[in-house]
BATI-933413 format. One record per atom (N, C-alpha, C): residue in one letter; x, y, z. Coordinates in steps of 0.02 Angstrom, whole numbers, plus 50000, padded with zeros to 5 digits. Example, Ala and Ser with C-alpha at 12.3 -4.5 7.8 and 13.67 -1.06 7.14 Angstrom:
<vexmis>
A506604971650390/A506154977550390/A506604983550390/S506424988850354/S506844994750357/S506455000250394/
</vexmis>
This chain:
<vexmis>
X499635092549414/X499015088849426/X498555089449366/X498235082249334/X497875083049274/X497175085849321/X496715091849311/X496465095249332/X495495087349307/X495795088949252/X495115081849209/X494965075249251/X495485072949293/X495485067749328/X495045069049417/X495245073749433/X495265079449511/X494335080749529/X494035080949552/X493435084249551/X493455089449600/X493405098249600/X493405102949631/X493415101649717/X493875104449732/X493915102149800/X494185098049823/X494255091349806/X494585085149836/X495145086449831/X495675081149893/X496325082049889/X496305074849869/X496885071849823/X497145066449814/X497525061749851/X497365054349860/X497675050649910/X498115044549863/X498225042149894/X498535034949853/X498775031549914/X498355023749916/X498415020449987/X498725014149954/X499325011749965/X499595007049951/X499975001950007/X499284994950007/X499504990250025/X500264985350039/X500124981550096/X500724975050098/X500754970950054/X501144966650014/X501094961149976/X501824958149961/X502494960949979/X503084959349956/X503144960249894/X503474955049861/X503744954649784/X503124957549740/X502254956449764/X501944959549739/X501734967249719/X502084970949757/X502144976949743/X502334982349708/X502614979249649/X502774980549589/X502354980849538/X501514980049555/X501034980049540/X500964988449557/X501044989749643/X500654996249632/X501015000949594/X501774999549579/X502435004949555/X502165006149490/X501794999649437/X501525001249383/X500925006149355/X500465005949442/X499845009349436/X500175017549441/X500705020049488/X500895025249488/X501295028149430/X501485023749393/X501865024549339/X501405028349268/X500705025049274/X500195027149241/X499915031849248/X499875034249335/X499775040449348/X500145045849319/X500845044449340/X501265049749325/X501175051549246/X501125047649220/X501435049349138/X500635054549128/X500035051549166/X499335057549137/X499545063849201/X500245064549221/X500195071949247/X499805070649311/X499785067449362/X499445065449424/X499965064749473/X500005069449515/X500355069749583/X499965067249616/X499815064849690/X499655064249741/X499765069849781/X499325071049820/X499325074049887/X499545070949930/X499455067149974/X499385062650006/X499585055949996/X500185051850016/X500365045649977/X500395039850048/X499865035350070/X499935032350131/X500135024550110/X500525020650152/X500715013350148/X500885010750178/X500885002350180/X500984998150229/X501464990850231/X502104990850246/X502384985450219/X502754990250146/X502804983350102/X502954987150049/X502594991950015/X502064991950022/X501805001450009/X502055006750055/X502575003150104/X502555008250142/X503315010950091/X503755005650084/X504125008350038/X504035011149970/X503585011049934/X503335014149867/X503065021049867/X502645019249938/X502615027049963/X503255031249975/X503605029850002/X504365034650022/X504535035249961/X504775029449904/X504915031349846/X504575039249802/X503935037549809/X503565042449773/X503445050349821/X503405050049885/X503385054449925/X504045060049914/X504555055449912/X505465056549946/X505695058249870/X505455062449820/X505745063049757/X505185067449727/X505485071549681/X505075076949658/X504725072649597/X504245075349579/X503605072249534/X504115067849445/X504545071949442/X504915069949380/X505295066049396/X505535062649447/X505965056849465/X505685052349502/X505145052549507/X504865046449550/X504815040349503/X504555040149468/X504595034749401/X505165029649393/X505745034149396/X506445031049375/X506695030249460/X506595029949511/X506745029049575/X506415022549602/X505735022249583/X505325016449587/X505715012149530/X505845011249479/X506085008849427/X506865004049463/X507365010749497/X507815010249514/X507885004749565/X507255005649611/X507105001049656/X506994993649643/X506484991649618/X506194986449583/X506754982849534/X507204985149501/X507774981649474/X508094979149519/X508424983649555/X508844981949618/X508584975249641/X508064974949653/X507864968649706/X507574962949685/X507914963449605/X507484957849565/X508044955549497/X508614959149555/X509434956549523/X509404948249526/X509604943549485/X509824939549493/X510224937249526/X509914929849582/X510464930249631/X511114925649622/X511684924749668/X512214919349636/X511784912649639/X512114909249580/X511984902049596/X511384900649548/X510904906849536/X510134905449511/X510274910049431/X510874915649445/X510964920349399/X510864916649334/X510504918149280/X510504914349194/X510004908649195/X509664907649249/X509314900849263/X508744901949212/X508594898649150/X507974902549144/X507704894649099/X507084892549118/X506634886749063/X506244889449026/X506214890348985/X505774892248924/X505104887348938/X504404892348948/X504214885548944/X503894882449004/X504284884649049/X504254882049118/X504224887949177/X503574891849160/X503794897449230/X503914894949299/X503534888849298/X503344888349376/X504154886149404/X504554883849368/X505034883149367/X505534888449396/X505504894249363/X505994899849364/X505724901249411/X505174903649432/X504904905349487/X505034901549575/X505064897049570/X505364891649615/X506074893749623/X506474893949576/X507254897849565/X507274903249600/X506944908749581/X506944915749603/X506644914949687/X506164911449723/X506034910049784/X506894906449826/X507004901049783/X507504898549827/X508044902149835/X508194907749773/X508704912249781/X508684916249823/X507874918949843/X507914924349905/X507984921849964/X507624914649971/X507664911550049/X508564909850068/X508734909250026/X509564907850046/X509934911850044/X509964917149979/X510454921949985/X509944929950011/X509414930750016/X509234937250012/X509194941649957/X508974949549957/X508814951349881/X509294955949887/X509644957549838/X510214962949852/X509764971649854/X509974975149908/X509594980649913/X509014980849964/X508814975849983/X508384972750007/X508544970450087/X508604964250093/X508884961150158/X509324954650129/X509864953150172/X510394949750179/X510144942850228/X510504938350217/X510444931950246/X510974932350285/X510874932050375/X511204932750415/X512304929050412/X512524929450433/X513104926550425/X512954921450497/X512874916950478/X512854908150532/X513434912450595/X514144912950573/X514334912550653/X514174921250671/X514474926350620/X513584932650658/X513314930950680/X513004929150667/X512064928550694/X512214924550784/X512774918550779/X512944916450837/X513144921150895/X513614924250859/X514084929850917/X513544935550927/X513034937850887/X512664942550901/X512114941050957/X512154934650985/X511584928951018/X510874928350984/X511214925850926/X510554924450889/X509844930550886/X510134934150843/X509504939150843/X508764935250819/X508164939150831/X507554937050826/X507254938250761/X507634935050697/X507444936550652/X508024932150599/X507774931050536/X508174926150493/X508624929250460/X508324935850437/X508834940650355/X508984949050413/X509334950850375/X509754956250407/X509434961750365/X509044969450384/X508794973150311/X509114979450331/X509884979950345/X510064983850345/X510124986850251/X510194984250205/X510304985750130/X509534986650107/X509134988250154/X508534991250127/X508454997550167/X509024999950214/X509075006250245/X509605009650204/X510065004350166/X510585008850119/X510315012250068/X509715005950043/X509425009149978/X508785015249991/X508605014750042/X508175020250058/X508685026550066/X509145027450106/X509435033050104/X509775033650034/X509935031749982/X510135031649910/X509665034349895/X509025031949881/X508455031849830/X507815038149855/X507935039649928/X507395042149929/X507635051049994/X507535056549938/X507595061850005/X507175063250072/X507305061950100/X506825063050176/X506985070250191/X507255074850170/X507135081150202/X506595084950138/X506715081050088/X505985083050026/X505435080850073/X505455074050109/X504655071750133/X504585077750205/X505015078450254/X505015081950284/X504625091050254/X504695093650230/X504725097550188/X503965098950139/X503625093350136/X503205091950096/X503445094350005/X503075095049975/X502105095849994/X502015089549975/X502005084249984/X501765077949964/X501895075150036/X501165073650079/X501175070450136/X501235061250124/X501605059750178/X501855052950187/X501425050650272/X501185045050253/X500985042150323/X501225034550298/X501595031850347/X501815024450367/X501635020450425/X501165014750396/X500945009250485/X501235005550495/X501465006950578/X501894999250580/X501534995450659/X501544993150674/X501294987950723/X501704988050799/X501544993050854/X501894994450939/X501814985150946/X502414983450936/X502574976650963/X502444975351039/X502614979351079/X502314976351157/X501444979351153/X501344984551130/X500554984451144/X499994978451118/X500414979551035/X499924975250988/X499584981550943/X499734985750952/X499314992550926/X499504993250869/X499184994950825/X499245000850768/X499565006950755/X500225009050729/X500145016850759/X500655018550677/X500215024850654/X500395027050612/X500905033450603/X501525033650584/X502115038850581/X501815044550504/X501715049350515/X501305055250475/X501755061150469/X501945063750387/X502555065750393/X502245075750441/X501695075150432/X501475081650455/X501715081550515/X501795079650564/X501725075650645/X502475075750668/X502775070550626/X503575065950640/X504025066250583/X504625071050581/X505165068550527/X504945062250527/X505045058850453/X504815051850466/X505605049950422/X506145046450422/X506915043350407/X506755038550376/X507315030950365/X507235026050367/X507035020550399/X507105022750469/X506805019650524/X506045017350502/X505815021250516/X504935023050514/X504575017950451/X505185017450370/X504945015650333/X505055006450346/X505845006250395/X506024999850369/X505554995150445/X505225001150495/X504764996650553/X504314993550510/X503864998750459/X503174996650426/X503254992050395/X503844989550372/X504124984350306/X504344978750359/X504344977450422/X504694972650449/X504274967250473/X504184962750443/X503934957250439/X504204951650488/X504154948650550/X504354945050583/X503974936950546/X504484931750556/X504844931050586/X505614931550542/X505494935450469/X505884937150425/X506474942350441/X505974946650473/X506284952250474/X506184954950560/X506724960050578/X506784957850676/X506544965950677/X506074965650728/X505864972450730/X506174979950737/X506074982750735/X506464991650705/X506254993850779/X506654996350819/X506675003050881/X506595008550851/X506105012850871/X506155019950859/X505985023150914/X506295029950948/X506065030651007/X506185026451049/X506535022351075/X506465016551128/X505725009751117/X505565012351052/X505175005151063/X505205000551015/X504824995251009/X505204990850940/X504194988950902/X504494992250862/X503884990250774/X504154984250741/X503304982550720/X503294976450678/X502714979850620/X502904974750572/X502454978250495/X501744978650516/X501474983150466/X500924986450509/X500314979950466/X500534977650432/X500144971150398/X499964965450434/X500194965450494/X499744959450528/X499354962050574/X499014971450585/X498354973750619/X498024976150553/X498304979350512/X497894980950439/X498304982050362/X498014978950307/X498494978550273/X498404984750230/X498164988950246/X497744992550205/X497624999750254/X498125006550224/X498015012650273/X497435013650264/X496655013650236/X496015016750220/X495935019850290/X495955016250338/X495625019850404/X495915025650443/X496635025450447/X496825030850464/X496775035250407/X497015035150326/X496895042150297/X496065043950306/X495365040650291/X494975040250309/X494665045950381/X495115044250447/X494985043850497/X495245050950517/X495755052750498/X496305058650510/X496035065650506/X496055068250569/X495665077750575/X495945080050570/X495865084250536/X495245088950536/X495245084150441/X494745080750420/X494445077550385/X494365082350331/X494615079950271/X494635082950213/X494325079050159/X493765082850108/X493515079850049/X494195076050007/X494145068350003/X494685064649976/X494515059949883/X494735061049861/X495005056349796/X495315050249806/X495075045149845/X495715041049859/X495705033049813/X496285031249808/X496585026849765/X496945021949805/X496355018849812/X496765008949838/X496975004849796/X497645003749815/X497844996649782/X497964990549797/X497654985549764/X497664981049815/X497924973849780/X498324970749828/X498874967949770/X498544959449766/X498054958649832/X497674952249832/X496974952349826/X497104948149786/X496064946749751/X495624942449800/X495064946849801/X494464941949850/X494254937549808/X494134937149733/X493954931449710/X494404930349668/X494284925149652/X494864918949616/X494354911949630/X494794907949567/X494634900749548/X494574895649609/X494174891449595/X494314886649675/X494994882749650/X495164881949707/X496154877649691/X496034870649673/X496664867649614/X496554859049618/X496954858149645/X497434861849676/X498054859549702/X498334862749771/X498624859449824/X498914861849861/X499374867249855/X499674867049812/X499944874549817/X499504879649794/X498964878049767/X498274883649757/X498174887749801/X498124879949847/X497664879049899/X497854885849965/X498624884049942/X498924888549996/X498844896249976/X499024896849902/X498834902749878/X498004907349875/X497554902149852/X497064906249867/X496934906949945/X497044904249992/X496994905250086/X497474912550093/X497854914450069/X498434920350067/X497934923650055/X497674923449975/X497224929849951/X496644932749977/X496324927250012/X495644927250050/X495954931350103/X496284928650154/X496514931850226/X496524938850206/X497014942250159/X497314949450166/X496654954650117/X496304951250062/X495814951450024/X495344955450085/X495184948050109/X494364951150147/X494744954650202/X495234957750231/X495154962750285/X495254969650249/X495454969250180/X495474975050141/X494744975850146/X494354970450113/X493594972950100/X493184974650151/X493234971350209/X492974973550267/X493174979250301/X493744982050303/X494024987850320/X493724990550270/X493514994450210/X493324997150173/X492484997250182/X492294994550187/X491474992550190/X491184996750261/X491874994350293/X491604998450381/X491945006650393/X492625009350353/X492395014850363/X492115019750294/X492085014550238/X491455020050216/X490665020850228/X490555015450255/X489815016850312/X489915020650366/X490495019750392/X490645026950462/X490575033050416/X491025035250383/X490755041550341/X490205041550314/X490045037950293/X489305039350247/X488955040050312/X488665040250367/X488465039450438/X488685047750450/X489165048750479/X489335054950461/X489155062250427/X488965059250366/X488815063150320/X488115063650315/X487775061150333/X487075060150332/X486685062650404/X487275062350480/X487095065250523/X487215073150518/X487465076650475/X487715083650471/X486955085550426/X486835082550381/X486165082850350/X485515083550409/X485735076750423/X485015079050473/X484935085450540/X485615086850577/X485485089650625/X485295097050608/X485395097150526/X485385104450498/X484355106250488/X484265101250477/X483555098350507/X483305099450566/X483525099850613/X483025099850667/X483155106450692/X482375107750728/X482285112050781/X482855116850807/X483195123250818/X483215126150851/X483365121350913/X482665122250964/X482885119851020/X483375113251047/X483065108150975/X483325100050991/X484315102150956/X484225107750938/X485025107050907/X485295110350946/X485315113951018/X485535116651069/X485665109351128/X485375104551104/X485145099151191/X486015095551171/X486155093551248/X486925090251233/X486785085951192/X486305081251173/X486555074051124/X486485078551058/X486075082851039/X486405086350981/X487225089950970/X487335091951022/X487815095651034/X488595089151030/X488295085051049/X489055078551035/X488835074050979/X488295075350952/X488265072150876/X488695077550839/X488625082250842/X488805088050811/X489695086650778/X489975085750833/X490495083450856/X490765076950805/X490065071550782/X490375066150750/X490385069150660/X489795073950653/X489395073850603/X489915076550563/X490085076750499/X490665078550426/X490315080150374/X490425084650356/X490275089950277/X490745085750216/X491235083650232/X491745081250193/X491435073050147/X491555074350084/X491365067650029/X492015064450029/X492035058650012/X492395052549982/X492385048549928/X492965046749883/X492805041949831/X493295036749834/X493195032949830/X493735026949866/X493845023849797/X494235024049754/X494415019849682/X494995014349694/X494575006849697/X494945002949698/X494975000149650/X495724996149638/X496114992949563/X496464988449611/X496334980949558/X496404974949623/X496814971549573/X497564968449585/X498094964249545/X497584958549541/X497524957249460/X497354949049443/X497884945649399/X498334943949407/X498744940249363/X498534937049314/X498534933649252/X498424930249212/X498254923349228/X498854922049271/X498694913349275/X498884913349366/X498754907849383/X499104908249461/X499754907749476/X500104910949525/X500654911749525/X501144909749602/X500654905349631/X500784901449673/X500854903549728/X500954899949813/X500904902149870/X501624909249896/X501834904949866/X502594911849871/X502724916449854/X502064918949793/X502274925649748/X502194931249791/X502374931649858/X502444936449858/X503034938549915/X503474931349895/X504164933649902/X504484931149861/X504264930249784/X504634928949713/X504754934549673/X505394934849692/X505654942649675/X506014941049611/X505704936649551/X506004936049480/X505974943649432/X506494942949412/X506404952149346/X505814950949309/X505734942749277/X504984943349231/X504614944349255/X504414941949352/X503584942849376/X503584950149393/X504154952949400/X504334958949427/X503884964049355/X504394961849298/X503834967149237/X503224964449227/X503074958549249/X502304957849211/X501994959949260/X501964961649321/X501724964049367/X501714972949352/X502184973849358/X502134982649326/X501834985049270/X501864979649205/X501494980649165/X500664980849180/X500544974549224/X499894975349231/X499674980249254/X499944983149312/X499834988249322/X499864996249303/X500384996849241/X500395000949210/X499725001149166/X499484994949158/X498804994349095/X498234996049125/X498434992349221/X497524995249245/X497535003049267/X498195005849273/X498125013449286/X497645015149246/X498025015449177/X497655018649098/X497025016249091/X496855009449113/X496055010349078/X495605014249134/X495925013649213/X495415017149278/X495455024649235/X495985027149236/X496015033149187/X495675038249143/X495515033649103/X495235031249044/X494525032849067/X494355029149114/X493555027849117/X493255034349176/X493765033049222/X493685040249262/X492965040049299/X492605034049340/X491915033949362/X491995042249405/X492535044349451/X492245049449487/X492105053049469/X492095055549410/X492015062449372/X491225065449381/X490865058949374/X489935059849371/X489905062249435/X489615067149459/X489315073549503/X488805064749540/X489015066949597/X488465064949646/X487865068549689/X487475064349710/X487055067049751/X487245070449798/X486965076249812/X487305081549889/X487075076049947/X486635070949945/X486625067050009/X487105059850024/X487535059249954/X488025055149960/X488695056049982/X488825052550058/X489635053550095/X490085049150045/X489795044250030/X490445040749995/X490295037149947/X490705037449908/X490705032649843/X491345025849837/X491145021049836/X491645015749807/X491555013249742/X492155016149712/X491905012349633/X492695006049660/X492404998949661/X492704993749667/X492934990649588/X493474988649585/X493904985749560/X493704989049478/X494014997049486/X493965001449437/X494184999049373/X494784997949380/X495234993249292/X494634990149263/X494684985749295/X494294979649266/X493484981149227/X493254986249284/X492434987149261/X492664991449209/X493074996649182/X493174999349114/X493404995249068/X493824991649086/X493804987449029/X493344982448994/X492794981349047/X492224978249030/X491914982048975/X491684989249015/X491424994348992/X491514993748921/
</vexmis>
């Protein structure tokens, strides 16, 4: 742990969002971590963060790099038919290639495109692609008796399909397998929901795309460092084009429940933190009466710094990118993210000592404001 980065006390988080093919964004931000000597404590995700998390959780600090690496190639193999396709010249092109290659054949490592009379004799399962080869590559790529085991905690959300609920698998709590990782990653109507226990999960990205609230939320509540990544931008250009059109509506939807989930529980903590202040304030008698006595109950000693780093691509990259699993969007995506690690890094806003009456801090879309800087 780079000790320069850490502020006394806090434990380290790293909350990594849904986005598909986009997620090779956050593999770059961790990649930047790692190289300044930055473990995580705590590594939570949803969808494909839920897999980046296992990657980085499920492997000791010196192989996580090349496991994420390992991963991200794999699933950004060239597929038949599209293999060598390349226009100079013409991304939007290749990019269209690399989409039609996954909708037909699937990503190798990833999920498989059902077999037509399979899929018949099986009575048509409830789902298009098969992800058993994203349970092969998890048991390849990632040790679960290391996550079992700690010390690097794992939490994965996936979505109680008959409730509609939320419910988060916490490696403190639940061995958490492949199961657990490939429910949070299962995307209907793509992907057919995961049984665990007798019940069946769906990705935890269509109740929140974004763990903040449960690591946030989780007792006994610990002073946190935490690190959002977030792979869709709330702002962006107005669209001239229908396929903009479709793309910026993507970014908005998953965008603003990141920001609104963020906005509402760092006002619950900051609320929190400010009721522990005051009850230390009053009276003797008024801090004996029950409504003191069950404020007591809500009130937290514990600070927060929420450092978010938000993917902006260069140019737009259309409604599908984020099941365009091309090797180039694949590195320019990691790169970017390898660049906004180093400058958040670099600039380090948590370091400045806060007020003893401040619960939380959000320094929003960290990269970017240092590089301003």
């Amino acid at each position: 742990m780079n000790a320069a980065i850490v502020p006394a006390g806090k434990q380290v988080a790293l909350l990594l969002q849904g986005g598909g093919a986009l997620g090779s964004y956050q593999a770059g931000v961790y990649a930047a971590l790692a190289e300044a000597g930055y473990a995580p404590d705590w590594v939570a995700g949803i969808s494909i963060g839920a897999i980046n998390a296992a990657l980085i959780a499920g492997n000791a600090p010196a192989d996580r790099v090349d496991r994420l690496r390992a991963f991200w190639e794999g699933v950004t193999a060239p597929a038949p038919l599209v293999a060598g396709f390349a226009c100079p010249g013409f991304a939007a092109l290749e990019r269209g290639a690399a989409v039609a290659g996954a909708l037909a054949f699937g990503r190798p490592g990833f999920f498989d495109r059902w077999d037509p009379v399979g899929w018949m004799l099986a009575g048509f399962p409830p789902s298009h692609y098969d992800t058993d080869p994203l349970r092969r590559t998890l048991e390849r790529l990632v040790d679960f008796d290391r996550i079992a085991a700690g010390p690097t905690r794992l939490s994965v959300g996936a979505v109680h399909v008959a409730s509609g609920e939320m419910r988060y698998f916490d490696s403190r709590e639940t061995r958490i397998d492949p199961a657990h990782v490939l429910a949070s990653s299962a995307l209907p109507p793509g992907f057919a929901a995961v049984e665990i226990a007798g019940e069946a999960y769906w990705d935890g990205g269509l109740v929140s795309n974004t763990p903040l609230q449960y690591v946030l939320s989780c007792y006994p509540r610990r002073s946190l460092l935490a690190f959002q990544v977030d792979v869709f931008a709330a702002a962006g250009a107005v669209p001239r084009d229908a396929d903009a059109v479709e793309e910026r509506m993507k970014e908005i939807r998953f965008a603003s429940r990141t920001r609104l989930g963020t906005e509402t529980f760092a006002m619950m903590h900051e609320i929190r933190h400010r009721l522990d202040r005051l009850l230390a304030q009053l009276p003797e008698a008024l801090r004996t009466t029950p409504e003191a006595r069950y404020l007591s109950e809500i009130a937290c000693v514990t600070t927060m710094d929420i450092v978010q780093l938000t993917a902006r691509p260069e140019a737009p990259e259309g409604a599908t990118k984020d099941y365009e699993f091309s090797r180039a969007s694949m590195e320019a995506r990691w790169a970017r993210g390898q660049a906004d690690g180093r400058a958040m890094l670099d600039a380090a806003p948590w370091r400045e000592a806060a007020g003893p009456a401040v619960g939380v801090r959000v320094f929003a879309d960290a990269a970017r404001a240092a590089v301003a800087g």
